[in-house]
Structures are given as structure tokens and as C-alpha cells.
N, C-alpha and C positions, 0 to 999 in steps of 0.2 A: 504494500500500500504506500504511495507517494505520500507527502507531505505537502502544503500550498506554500510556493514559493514567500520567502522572507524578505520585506521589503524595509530598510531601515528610508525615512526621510525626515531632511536636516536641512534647517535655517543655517549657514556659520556668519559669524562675524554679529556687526553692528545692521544688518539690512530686519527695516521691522516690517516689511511686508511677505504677511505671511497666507493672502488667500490664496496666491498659487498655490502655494506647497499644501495645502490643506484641502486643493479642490482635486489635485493629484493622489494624495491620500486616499481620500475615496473613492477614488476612480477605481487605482492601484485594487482596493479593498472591494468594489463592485465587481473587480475581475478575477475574484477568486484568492487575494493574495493575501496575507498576514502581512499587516502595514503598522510599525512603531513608526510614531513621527515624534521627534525630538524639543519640537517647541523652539521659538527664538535664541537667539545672540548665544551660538553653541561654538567653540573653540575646535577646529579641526582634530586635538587630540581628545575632544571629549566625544564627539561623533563614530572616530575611529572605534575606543575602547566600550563605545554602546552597541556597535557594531559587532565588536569579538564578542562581548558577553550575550547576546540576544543570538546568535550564531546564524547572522542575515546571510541569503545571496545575492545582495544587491544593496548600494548606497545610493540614494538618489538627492543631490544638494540643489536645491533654489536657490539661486543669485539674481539679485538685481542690484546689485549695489555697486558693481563695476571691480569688483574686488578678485574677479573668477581668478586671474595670474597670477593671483598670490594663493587663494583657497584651494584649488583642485590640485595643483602641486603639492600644495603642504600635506594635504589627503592621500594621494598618491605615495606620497613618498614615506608617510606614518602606516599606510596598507604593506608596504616592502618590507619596510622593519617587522612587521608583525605577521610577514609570509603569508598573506590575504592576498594568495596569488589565485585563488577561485574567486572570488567578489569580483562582482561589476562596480564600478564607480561610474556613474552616470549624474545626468542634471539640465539643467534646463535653467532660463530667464533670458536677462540683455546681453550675449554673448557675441560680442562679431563674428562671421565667416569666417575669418584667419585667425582670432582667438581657436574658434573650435578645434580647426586643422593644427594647431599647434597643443592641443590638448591632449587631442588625439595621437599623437605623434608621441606623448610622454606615457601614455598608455591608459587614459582617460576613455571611456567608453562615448557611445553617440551622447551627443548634446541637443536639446530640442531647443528652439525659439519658443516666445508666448504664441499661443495661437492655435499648436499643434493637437491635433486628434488626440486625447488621453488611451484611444482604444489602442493608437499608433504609439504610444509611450509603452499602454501595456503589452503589446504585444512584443514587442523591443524587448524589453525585461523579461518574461517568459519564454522566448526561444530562446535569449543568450544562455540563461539559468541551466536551459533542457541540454546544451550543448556542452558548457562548461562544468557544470555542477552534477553531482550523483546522491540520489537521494535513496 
């Protein structure tokens, strides 16, 4: 018997807009998924270590605060340390084109704009899980 994929979502930093990440949440949670959302002004290493202990397969962080090149790095690189080499790190908000592609490039999963289909978010997150992860 499977399990429903685990979905941690996280505000970091100082960005206090949080109905994106809340209307993802449900989405996430409408599609079957086990969704911990973390709540506002969360430090990258406080995310990461909610993330080991809850034993998610998937990070998903909201930015809109123009902060992504400092956030998804510092993510990224506290997932290494902690051999979170099954997790997706994914996310969504105001990301530029060439933000994303250099994200992507450090090993950051897809990045969505506002706008995008949640069905299209969740589908993302549940094939990468089915492919990467063993339940």
C-alpha cells in the first residue's frame, strides 16, 4: 500500500504574503497529498530541518519578495548537507526566466510563475515523487 505523497510548504524570509502559498496548500491537499505548511518568516535552516523530521518528498517555497538568489541556494545547499538527495525542492512566485534557468542549473526543481494551473503544480510534484522516491 502507497502512502500520499508528503508535501512540506514554506514562506522563508521576511515576505508576508502568504495566500499563494496557502491556496497551493490546498490544492497540493485537494490532490490527494499530505500538505505541512510552515507559516510565515521561516529561516531556510528551519524549513530544511521541518522537512527531515516530517520525512517530506517535496519542498515547495513561495517567494515574492525578490529574495529567490539568496533563499533556494541556501535550501539547496542545507538539503546537501543533510543528503536530501530524494527531495524535490521546488517553488513558485516573482521569479525571472533567467532566475529560474539558473536555479535550475544548481539543482533546484521547476519553478512556476503566479498564474499557473495548481492541477499543473500538482501534477509536477506527483510524477517527480513516483520517479525519484520509493514508497
Amino acid at each position: 500500500m502507497s502512502r500520499p505523497v508528503r508535501v512540506l510548504v514554506a514562506k522563508v524570509g521576511l515576505d508576508g504574503h502568504d495566500r499563494g502559498a496557502k491556496v497551493i496548500a490546498t490544492a497540493l491537499r485537494d490532490a490527494g497529498m499530505e500538505v505541512i505548511y510552515t507559516g510565515l518568516r521561516q529561516t531556510a535552516e528551519m524549513v530544511v530541518n521541518a522537512a527531515l523530521q516530517e520525512d517530506v518528498d517535496a519542498i515547495g517555497i513561495s517567494i515574492l519578495s525578490g529574495a529567490h538568489m539568496t533563499v533556494f541556494p541556501k535550501v539547496i545547499e542545507l538539503m546537501k548537507q543533510k543528503e536530501m538527495n530524494d527531495v524535490l525542492l521546488t517553488g513558485g512566485g516573482i521569479i525571472p526566466e533567467d532566475d529560474m534557468k539558473n536555479l535550475n542549473s544548481m539543482g533546484v526543481g521547476k519553478l512556476f510563475a503566479p498564474g499557473t494551473p495548481t492541477s499543473e503544480i500538482a501534477e509536477y510534484i506527483s510524477s517527480w515523487t513516483k520517479e525519484h522516491r520509493s514508497f
